[in-house]
TORDO-373602 format. One line per 2 residues: number of its first residue (from 0); their letters; for each residue x, y, z of N, C-alpha, C. Coordinates in pm, whole numbers, plus 50000, padded with zeros to 5 digits. Layout:
BEGIN
NUM	A	X:Y:Z:X:Y:Z:X:Y:Z; ...
# end
This chain:
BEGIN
0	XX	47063:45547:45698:47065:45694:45691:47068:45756:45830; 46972:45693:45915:46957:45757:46058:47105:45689:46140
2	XX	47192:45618:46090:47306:45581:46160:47423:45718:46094; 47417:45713:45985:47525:45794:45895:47514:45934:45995
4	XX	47355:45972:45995:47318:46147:46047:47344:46143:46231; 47372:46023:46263:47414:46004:46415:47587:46022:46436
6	XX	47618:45959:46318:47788:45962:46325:47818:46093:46267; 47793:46143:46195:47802:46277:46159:47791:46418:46274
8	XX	47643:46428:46333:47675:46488:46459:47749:46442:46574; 47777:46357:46591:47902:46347:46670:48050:46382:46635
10	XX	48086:46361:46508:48172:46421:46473:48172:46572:46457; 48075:46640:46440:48053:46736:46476:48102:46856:46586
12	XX	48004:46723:46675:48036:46796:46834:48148:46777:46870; 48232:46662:46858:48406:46662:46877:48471:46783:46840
14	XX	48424:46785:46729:48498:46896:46644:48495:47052:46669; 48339:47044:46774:48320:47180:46861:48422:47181:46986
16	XX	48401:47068:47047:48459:47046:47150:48613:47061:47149; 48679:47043:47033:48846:47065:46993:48879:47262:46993
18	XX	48777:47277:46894:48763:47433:46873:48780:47484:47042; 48657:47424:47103:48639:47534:47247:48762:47506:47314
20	XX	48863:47414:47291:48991:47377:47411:49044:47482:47333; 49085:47515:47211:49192:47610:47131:49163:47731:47233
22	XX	49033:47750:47157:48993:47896:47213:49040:47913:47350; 49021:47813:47465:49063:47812:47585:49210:47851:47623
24	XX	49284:47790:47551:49456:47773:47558:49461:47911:47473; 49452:47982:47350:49418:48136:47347:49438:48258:47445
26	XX	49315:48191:47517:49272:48345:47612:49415:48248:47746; 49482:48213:47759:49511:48162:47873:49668:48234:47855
28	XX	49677:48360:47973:49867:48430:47967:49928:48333:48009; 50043:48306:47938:50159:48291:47998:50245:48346:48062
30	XX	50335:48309:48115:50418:48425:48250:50547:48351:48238; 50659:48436:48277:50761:48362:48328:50850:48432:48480
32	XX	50935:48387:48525:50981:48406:48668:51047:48572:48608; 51021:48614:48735:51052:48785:48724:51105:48794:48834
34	XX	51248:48852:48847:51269:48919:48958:51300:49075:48970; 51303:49120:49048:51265:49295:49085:51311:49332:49255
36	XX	51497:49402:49210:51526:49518:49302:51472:49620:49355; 51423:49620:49439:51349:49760:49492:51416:49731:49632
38	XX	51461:49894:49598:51539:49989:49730:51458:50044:49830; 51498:50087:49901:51410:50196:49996:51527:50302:50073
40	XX	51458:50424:50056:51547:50529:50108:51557:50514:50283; 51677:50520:50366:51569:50559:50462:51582:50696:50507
42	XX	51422:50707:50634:51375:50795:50646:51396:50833:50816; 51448:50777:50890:51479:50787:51048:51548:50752:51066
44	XX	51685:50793:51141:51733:50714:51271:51757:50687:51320; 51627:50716:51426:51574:50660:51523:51583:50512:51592
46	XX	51672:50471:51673:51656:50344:51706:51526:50235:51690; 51428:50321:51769:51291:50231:51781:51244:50224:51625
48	XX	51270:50319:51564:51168:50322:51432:51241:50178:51330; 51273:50072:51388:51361:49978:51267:51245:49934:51179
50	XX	51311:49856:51068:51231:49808:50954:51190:49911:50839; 51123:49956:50796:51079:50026:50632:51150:50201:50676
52	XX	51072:50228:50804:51125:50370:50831:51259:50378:50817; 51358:50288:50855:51512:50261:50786:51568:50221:50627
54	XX	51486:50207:50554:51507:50142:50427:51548:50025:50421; 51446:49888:50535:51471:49790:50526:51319:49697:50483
56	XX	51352:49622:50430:51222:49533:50428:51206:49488:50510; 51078:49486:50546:51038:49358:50660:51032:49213:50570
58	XX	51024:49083:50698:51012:49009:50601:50864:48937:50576; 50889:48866:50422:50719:48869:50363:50685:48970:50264
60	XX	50727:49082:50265:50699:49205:50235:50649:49189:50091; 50545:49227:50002:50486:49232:49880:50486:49307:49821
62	XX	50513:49344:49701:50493:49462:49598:50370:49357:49469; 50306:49500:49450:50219:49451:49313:50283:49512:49181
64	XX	50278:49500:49134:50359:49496:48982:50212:49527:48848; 50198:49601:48829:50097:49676:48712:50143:49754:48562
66	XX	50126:49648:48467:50156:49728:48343:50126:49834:48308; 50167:49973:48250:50138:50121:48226:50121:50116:48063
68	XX	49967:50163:47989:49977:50171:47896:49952:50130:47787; 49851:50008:47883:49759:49888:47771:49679:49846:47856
70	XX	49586:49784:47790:49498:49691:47915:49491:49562:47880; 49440:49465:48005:49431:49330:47971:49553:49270:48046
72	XX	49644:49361:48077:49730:49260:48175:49751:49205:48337; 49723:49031:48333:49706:49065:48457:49833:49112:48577
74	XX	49774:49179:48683:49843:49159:48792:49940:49106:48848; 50083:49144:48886:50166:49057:48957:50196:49094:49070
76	XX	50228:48982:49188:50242:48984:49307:50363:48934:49333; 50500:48991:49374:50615:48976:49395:50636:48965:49571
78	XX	50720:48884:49597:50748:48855:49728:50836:48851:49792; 50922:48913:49860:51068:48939:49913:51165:48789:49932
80	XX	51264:48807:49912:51332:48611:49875:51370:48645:50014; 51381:48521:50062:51432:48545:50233:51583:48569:50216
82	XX	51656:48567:50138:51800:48561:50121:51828:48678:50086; 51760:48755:50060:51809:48904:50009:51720:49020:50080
84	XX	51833:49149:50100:51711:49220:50140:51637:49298:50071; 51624:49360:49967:51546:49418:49883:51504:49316:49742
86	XX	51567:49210:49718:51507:49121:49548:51346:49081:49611; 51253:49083:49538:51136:49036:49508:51111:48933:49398
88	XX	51049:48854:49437:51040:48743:49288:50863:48684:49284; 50859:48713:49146:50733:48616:49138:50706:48564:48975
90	XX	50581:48606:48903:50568:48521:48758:50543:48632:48700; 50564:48674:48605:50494:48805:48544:50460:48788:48436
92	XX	50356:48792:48399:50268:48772:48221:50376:48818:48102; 50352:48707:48001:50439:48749:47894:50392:48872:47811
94	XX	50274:48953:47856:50214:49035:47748:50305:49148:47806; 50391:49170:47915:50464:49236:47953:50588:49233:47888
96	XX	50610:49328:47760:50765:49299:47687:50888:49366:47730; 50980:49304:47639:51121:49407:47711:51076:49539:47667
98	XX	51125:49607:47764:51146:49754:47754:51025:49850:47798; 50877:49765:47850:50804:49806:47851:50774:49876:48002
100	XX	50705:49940:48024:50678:50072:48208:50597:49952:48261; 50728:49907:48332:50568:49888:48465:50550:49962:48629
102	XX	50490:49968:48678:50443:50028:48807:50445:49957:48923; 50545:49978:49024:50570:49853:49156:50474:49933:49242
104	XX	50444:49890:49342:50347:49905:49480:50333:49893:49544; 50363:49910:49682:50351:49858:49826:50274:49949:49916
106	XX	50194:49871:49986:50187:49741:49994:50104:49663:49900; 50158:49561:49875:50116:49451:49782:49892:49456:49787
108	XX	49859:49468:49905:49757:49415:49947:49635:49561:49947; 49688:49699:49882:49613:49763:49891:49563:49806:49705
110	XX	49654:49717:49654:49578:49692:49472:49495:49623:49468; 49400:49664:49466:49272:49589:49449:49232:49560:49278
112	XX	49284:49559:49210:49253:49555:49071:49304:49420:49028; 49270:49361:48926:49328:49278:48889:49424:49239:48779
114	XX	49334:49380:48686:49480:49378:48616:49494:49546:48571; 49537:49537:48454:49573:49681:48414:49485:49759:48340
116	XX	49343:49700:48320:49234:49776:48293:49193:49890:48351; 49264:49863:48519:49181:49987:48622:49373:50032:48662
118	XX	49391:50157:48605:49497:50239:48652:49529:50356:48714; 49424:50336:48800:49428:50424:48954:49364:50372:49054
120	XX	49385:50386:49160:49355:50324:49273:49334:50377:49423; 49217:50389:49465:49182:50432:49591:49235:50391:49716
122	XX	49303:50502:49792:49395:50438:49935:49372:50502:50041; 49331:50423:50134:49238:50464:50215:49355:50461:50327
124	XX	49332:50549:50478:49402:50551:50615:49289:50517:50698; 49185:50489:50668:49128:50433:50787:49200:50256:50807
126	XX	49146:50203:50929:49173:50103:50965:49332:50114:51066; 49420:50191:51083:49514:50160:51141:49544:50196:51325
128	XX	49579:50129:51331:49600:50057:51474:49729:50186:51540; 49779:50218:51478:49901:50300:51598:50004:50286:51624
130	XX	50058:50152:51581:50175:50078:51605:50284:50114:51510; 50382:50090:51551:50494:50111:51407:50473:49980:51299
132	XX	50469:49765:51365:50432:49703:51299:50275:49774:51212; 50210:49855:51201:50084:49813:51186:50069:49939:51030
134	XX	50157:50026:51086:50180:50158:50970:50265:50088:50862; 50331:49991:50849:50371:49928:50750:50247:49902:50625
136	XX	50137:49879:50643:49998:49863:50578:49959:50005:50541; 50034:50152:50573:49953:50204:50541:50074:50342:50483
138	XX	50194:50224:50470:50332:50341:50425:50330:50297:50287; 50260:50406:50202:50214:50354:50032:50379:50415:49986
140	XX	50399:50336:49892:50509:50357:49829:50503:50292:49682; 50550:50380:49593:50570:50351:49453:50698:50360:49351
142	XX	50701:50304:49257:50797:50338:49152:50744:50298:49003; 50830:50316:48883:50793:50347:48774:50939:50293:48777
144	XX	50952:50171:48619:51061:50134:48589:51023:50014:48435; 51180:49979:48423:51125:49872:48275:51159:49832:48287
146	XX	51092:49711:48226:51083:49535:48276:51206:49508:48149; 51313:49378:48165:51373:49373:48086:51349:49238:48086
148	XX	51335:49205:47961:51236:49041:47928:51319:48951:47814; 51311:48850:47842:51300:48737:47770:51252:48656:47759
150	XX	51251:48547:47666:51166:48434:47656:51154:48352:47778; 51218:48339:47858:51210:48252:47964:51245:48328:48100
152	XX	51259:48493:48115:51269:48557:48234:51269:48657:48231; 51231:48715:48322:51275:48893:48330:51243:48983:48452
154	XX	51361:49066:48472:51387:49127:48555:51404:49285:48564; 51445:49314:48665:51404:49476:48657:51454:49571:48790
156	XX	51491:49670:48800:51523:49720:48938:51464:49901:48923; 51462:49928:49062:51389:50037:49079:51355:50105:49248
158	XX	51357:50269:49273:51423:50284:49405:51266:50336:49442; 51178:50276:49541:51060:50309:49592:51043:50485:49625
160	XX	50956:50510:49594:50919:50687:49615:50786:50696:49734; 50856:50746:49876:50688:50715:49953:50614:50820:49911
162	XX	50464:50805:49931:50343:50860:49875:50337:50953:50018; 50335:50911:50154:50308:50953:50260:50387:50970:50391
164	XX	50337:51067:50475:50400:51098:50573:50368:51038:50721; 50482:50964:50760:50446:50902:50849:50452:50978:51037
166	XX	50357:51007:51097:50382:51141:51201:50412:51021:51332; 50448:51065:51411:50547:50997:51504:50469:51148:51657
168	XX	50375:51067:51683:50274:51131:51852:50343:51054:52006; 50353:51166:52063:50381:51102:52203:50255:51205:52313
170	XX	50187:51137:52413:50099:51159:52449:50113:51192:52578; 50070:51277:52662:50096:51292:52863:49980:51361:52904
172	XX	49953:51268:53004:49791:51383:53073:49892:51426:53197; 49970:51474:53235:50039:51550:53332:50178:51633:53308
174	XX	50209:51633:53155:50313:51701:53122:50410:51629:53142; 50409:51510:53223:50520:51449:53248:50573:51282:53177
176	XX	50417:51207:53264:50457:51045:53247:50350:51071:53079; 50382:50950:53005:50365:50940:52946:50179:50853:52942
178	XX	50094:50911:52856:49944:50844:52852:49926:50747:52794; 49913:50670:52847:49913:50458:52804:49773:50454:52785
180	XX	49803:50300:52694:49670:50193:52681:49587:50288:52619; 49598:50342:52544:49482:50431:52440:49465:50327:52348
182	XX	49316:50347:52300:49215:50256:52238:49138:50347:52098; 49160:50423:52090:49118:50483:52010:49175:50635:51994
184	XX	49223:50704:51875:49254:50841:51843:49160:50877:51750; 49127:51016:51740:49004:51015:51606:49101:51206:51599
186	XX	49147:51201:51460:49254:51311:51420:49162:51420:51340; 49169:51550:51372:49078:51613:51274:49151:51769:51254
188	XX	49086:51816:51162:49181:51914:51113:49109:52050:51181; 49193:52119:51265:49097:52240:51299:49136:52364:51205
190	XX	49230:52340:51100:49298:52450:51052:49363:52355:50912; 49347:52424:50811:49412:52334:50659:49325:52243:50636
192	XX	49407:52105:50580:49336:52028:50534:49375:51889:50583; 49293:51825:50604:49313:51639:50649:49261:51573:50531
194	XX	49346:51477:50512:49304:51371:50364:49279:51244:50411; 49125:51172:50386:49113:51027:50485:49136:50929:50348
196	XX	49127:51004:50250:49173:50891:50113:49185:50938:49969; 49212:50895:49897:49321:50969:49775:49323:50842:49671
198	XX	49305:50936:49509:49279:50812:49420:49434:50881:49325; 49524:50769:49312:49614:50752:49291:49695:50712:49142
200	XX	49730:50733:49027:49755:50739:48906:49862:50613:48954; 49825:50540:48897:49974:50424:48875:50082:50434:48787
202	XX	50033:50536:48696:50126:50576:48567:50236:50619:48612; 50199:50746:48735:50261:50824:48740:50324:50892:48917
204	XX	50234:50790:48993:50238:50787:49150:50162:50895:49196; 50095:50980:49111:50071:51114:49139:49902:51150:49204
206	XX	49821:51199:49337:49742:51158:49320:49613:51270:49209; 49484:51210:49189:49459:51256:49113:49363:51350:49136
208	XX	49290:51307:49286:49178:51388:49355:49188:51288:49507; 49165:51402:49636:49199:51412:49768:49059:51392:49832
210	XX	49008:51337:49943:48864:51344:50015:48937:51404:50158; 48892:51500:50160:48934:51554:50306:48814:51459:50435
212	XX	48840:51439:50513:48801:51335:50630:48904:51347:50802; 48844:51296:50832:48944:51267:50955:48985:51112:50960
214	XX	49078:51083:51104:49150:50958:51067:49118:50913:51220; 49048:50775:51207:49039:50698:51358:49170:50603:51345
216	XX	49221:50579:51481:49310:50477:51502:49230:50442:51592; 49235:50301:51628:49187:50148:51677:49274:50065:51744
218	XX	49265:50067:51838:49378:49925:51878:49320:49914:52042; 49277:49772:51998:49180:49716:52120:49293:49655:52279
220	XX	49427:49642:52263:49506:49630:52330:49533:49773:52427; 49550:49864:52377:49581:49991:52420:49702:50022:52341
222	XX	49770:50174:52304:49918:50238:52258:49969:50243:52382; 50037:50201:52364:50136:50313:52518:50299:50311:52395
224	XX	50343:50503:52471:50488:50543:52443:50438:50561:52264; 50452:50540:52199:50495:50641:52037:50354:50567:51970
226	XX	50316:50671:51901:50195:50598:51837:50239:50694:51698; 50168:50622:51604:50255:50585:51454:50109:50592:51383
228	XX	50085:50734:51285:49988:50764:51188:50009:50789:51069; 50030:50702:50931:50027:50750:50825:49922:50850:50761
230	XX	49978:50978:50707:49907:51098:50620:49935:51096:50542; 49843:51157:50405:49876:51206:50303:49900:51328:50287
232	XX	50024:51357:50214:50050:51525:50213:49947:51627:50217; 49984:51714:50296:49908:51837:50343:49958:51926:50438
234	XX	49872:52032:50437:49922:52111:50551:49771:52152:50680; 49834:52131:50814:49707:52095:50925:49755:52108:51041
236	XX	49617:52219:51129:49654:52189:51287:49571:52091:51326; 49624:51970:51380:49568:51863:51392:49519:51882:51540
238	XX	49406:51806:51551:49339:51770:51709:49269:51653:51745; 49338:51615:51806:49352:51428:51888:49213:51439:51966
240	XX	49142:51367:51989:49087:51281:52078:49081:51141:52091; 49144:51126:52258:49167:50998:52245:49077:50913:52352
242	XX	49124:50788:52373:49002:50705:52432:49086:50617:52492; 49087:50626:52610:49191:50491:52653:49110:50388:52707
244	XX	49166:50284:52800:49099:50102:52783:49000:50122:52921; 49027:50262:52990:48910:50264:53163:48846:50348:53064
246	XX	48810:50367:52951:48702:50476:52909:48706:50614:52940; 48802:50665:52988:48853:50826:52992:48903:50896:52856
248	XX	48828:50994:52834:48860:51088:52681:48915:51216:52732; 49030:51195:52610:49115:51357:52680:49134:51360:52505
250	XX	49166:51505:52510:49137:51604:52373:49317:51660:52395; 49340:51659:52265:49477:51793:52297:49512:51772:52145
252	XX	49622:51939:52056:49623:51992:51931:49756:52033:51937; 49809:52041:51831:49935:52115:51796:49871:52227:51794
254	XX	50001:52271:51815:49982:52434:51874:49984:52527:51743; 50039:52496:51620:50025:52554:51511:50040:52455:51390
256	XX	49990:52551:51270:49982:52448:51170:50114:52368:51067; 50130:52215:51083:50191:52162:51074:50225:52116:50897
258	XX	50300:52075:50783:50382:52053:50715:50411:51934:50677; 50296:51822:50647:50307:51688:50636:50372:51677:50487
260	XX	50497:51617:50461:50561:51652:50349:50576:51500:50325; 50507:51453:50196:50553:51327:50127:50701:51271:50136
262	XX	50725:51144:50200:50820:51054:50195:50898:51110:50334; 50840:51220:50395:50915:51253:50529:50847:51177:50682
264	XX	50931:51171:50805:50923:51107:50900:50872:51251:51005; 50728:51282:51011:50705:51420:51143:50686:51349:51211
266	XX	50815:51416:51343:50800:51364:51511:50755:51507:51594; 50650:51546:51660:50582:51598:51686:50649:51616:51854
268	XX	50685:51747:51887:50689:51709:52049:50576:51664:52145; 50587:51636:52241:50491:51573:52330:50389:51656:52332
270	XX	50287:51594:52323:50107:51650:52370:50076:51616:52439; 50084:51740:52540:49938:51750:52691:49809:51753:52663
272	XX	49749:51622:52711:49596:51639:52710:49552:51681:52837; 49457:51670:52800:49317:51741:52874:49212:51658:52903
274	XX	49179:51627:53030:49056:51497:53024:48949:51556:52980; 48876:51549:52936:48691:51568:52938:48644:51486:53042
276	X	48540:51614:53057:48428:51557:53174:48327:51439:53116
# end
């Protein structure tokens, strides 16, 4: 009897143990290879400004990919093919059907969500450096398009819409030569409004509520010649203080209030600073 009630719970527990793999293979998406056209308008040009400000990809370049309209799906991360200049390719969950909205994103690395449970998203301008490489991290761009699917692939195309305005500063403490090796800018609004971050509808690219703030740039090398600040739309007389690499702070403002217009390139004429004592 005590052998029969030994073979019995073991068969048992097998029989749990079969159940919990089902259940496992269940909850587990499948995906198949996705590829995804995305364009870019361009917006300068400007010789120096090459790469995204032209409507080119850099290369590497990432878009996130977010279903509109259900939850539970995860996340996709698409990656520019070195052979093309705008195709992106990666895996995209099968819960994603033909015909269905999804939401592209760049940069890839500022979706913090994982999947489509959370469909808005906080985007912040702190952290950037000044550089034209470095505003690439902070030139948000979106689209809205449908995935066209099959059992074994699916693809999709769609023309990026920028979120922000990228301002284009040139700097002189003598009216003339140009002010190098700056280490720090800290941007503030003396007039309108400054936006340091913005929560963002994926549905719809649209944002949904603004935090007015100011904006530090960072760059432990020094700027010298064009320094490069992504904004979010608004209107502002802006005022610089900057910090260069001998520790000298000079202050200087547009002279009136300025017109930061979504998906546009403001080049600002030159600003005379002013040292502080």
């Amino acid at each position: 009897m005590k052998k029969t009630t030994t073979i019995l719970c073991l068969g048992i527990a097998l029989c749990m143990l079969g159940c919990s793999d089902d259940d496992d293979q269940v909850t587990t998406t499948s995906t198949v290879p996705f590829s995804l056209t995305a364009s870019l308008s361009p917006r300068s040009s400007d010789a120096e400004d090459t790469g995204i400000l032209q409507g080119n990809w850099n290369a590497n370049s990432q878009l996130a990919v977010m279903k509109t309209g259900s939850s539970g799906v995860p996340k996709t991360i698409l990656t520019r093919e070195t052979d093309s200049s705008d195709t992106f390719t990666g895996d995209l969950s099968t819960l994603v059907k033909n015909e269905n909205e999804i939401a592209v994103f760049y940069p890839a690395a500022a979706i913090t969500a994982t999947s489509s449970d959370t469909l808005t998203q906080t985007l912040n301008l702190s952290g950037q450096d000044g550089t034209l490489a470095g505003i690439t991290n902070y030139d948000y761009s979106w689209a809205l398009c449908k995935a066209s699917m099959n059992e074994t692939t699916g693809s999709s195309a769609c023309e990026m819409t920028s979120l922000v305005t990228i301002g284009k500063f040139q700097f002189t403490a003598n009216g003339d030569s140009p002010l190098n090796n700056i280490t720090r800018i800290t941007v503030t609004a003396t007039a309108g409004n400054l936006y340091s971050s913005a929560v963002m509808k994926l549905k719809d690219g649209e944002f949904s509520s603004t935090q007015t703030g100011n904006i530090t740039i960072k760059n432990k090398t020094g700027i010298s010649g064009t320094t490069y600040i992504s904004f979010f739309p608004s209107e502002a007389q802006l005022h610089f203080t900057l910090v260069t690499t001998t520790g000298e702070v000079y202050e200087t403002a547009t002279s009136t209030t300025i017109k930061l217009e979504k998906g546009k390139v403001y080049e600002a004429p030159t600003l005379t600073c002013t040292l502080l004592p």
